[in-house]
DRENSEDREN-94694 format. One record per residue: x, y, z of N, C-alpha, C in turn; residue in one letter. Coordinates in steps of 0.2 Angstrom, whole numbers, plus 2048, in hexadecimal, padded with zeros to 3 digits. Layout:
// DRENSEDREN-94694
   npx   npy   npz   capx   capy   capz   cpx   cpy   cpz   aa
     X     Y     Z      X      Y      Z     X     Y     Z    A
...
This chain:
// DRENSEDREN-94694
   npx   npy   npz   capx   capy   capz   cpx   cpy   cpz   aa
   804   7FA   800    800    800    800   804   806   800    X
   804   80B   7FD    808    812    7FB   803   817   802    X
   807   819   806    806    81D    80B   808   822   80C    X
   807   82B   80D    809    82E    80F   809   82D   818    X
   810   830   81A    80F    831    822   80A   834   823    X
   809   835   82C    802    83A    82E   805   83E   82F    X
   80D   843   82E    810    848    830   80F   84C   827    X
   80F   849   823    80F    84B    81C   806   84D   81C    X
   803   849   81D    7FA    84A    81B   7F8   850   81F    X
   7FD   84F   826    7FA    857    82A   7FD   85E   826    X
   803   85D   823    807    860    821   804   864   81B    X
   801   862   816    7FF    861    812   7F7   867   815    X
   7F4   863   819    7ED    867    81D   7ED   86C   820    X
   7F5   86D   824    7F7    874    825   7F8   877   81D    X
   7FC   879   81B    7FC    87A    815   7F7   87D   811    X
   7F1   878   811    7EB    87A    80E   7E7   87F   813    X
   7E6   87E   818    7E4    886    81B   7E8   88A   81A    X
   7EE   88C   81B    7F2    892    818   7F3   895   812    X
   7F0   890   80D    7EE    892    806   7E7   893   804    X
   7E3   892   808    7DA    894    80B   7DC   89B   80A    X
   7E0   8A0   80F    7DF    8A6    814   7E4   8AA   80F    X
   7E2   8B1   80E    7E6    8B5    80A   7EE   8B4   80A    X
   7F0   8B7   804    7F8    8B8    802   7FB   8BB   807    X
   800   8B7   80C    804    8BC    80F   801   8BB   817    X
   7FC   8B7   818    7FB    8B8    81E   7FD   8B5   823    X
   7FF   8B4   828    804    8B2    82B   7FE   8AD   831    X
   802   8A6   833    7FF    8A2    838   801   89F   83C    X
   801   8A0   842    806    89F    849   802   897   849    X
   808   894   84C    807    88D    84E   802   88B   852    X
   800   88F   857    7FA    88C    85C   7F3   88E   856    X
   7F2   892   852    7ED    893    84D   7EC   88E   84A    X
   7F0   88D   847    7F1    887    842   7EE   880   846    X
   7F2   87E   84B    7EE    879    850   7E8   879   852    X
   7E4   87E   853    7DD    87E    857   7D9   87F   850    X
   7DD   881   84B    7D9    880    844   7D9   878   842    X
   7DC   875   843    7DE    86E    83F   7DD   869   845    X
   7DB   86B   84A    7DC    865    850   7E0   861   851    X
   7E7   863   84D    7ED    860    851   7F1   860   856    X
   7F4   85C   859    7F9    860    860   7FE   865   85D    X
   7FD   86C   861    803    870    85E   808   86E   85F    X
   80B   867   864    813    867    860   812   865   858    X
   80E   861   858    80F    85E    84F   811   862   84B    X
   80B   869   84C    80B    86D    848   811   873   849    X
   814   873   84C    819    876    84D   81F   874   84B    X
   820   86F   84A    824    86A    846   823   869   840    X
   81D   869   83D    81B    869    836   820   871   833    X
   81D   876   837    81E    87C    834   824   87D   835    X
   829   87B   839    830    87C    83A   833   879   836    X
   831   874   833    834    86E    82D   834   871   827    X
   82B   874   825    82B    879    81E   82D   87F   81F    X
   82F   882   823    832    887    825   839   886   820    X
   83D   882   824    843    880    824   845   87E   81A    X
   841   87B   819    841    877    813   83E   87E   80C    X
   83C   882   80E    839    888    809   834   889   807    X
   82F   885   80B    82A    885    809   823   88D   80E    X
   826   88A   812    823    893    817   829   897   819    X
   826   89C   81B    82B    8A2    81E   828   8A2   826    X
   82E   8A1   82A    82E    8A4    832   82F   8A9   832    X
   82A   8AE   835    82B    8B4    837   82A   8B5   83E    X
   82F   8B7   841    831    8B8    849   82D   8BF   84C    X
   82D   8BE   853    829    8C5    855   822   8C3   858    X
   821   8C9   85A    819    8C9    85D   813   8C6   856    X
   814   8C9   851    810    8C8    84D   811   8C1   847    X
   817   8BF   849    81B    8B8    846   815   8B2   846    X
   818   8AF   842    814    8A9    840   819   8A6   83B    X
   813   8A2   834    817    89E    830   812   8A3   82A    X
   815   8A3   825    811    8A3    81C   811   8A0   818    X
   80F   89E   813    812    89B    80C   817   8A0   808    X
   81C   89D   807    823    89E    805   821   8A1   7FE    X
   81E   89E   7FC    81B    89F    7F3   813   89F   7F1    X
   810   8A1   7EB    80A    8A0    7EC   808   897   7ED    X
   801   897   7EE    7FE    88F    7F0   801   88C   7E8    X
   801   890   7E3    7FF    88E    7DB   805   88D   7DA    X
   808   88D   7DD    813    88C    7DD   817   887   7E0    X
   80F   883   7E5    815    880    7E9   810   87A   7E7    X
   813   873   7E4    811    86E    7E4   80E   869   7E8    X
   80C   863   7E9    80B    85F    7EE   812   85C   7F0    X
   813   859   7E9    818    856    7E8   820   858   7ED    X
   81F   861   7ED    823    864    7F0   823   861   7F9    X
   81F   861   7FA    81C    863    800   81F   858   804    X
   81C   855   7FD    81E    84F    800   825   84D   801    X
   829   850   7FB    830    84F    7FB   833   851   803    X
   831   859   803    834    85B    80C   835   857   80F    X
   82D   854   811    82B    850    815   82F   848   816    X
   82C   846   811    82E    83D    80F   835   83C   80A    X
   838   842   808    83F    83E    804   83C   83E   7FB    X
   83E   83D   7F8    83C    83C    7F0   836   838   7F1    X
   832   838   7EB    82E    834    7E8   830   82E   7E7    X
   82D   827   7E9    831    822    7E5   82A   81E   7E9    X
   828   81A   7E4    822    815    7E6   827   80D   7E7    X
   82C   80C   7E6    831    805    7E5   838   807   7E8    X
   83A   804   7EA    842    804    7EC   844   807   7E7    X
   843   803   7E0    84A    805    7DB   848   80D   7D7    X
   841   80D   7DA    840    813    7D6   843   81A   7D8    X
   846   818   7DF    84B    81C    7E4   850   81C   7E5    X
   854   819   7E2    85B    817    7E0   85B   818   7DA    X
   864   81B   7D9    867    819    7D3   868   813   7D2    X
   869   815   7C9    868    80D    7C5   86F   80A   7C8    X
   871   803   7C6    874    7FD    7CA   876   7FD   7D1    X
   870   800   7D5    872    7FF    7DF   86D   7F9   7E0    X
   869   7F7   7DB    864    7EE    7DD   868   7E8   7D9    X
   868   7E5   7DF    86C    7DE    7DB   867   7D9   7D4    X
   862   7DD   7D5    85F    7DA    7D0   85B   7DF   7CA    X
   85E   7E3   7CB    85B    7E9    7C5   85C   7E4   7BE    X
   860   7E3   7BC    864    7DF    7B5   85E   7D9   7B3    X
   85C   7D7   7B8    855    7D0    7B7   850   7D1   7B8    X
   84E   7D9   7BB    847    7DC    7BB   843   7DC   7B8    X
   83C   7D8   7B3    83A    7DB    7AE   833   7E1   7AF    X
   834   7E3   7B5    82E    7E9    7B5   833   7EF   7B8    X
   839   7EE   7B7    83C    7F5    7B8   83B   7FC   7B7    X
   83D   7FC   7B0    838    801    7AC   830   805   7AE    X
   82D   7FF   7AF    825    800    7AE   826   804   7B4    X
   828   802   7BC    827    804    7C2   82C   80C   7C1    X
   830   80C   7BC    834    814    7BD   82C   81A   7BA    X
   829   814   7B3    824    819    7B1   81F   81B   7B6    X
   81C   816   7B8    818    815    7BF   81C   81C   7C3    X
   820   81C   7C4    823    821    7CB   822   828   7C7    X
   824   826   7C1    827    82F    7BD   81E   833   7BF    X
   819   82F   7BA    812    831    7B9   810   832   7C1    X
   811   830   7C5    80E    833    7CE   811   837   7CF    X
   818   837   7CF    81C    840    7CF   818   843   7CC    X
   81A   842   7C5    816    849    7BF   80D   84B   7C2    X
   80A   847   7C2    804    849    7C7   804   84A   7CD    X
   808   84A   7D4    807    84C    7D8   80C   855   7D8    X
   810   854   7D3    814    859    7D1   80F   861   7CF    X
   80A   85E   7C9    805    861    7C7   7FF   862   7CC    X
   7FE   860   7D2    7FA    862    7D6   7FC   867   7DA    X
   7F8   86C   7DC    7FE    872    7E0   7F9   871   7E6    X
   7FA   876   7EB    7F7    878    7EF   7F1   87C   7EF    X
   7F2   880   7EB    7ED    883    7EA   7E6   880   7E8    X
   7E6   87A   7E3    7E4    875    7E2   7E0   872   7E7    X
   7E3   870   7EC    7E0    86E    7F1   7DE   872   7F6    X
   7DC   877   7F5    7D9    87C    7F8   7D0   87C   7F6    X
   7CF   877   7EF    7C6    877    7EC   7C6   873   7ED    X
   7BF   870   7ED    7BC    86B    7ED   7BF   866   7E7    X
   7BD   85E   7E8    7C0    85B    7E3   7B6   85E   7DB    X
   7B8   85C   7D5    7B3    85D    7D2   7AE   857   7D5    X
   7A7   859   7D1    7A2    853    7D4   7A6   84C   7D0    X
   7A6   84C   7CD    7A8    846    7C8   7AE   842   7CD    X
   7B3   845   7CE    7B7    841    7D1   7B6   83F   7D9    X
   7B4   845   7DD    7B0    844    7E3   7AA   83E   7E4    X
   7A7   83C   7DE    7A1    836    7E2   7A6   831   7DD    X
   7AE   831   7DD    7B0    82B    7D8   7AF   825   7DE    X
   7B1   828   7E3    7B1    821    7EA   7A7   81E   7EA    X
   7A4   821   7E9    79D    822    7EC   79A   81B   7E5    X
   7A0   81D   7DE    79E    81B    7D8   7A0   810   7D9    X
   7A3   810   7DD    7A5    80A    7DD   7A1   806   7E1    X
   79F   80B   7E8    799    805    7EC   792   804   7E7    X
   792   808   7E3    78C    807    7DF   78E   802   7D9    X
   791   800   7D8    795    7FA    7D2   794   7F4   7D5    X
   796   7F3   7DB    797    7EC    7E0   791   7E7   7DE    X
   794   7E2   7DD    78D    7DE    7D7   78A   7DB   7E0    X
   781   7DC   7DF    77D    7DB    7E3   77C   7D6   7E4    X
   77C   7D2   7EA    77A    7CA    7ED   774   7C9   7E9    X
   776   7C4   7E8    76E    7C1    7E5   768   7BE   7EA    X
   762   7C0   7E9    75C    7BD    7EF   75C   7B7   7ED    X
């Protein structure tokens, strides 16, 4: 199963409230928590990490919080994963360079998995933040709702 951690998914959800709220506005970490109901250390951890990494700006003082670094429409998800989790890579070998698997040379799905890896980059690359600031469209939002309606019915 392909999982994000719960330090990236809150990260991600802090994120998306700060890209809710105007350009420039700044959000102290206990806001941030009693917005998200998380414990403010996580959250303070989250934002000292994207902080650190370029994705917010810490600004110190009375009036100090965190921002977005760049607009919502500038910073990717992709981005935000990499901070958090390291590269993308759905397979070992897709996370190493070519000959560090002893068995790259006999692989025959090699290839297929670096394709597989590239096209999940490239779409989570092309997803921003901002993005995830709307609603999914209806179409894709009842996708989950479309499948319990398929489930072929017991017979009486």
């Amino acid at each position: 199963m392909l999982r994000l951690s719960k330090l990236t998914d809150y990260a991600i959800m802090l994120l998306t409230y700060m890209a809710r709220g105007p350009a420039l506005l700044t959000y102290s970490a206990p806001e941030l928590a009693a917005r998200s109901h998380l414990p403010l250390p996580t959250v303070s951890k989250l934002l000292k990490t994207l902080a650190r990494r370029g994705v917010l700006i810490a600004q110190r003082g009375a009036k100090g919080g965190f921002s977005l670094a760049r607009r919502p429409e500038d910073i990717s998800v992709a981005e935000i994963i990499h901070v958090l989790e390291g590269p993308i890579a759905l397979t070992e070998c897709s996370r190493h360079p070519r000959g560090q698997c002893g068995i790259e040379r006999l692989c025959p799905v090699k290839n297929q998995w670096q394709q597989i890896n590239r096209v999940v980059h490239e779409a989570l690359e092309r997803l921003t933040l901002a993005a995830m600031t709307h609603p999914l469209p209806r179409k894709l939002a009842i996708f989950g709702d479309q499948e319990k309606q398929s489930e072929p019915r017991s017979e009486q």
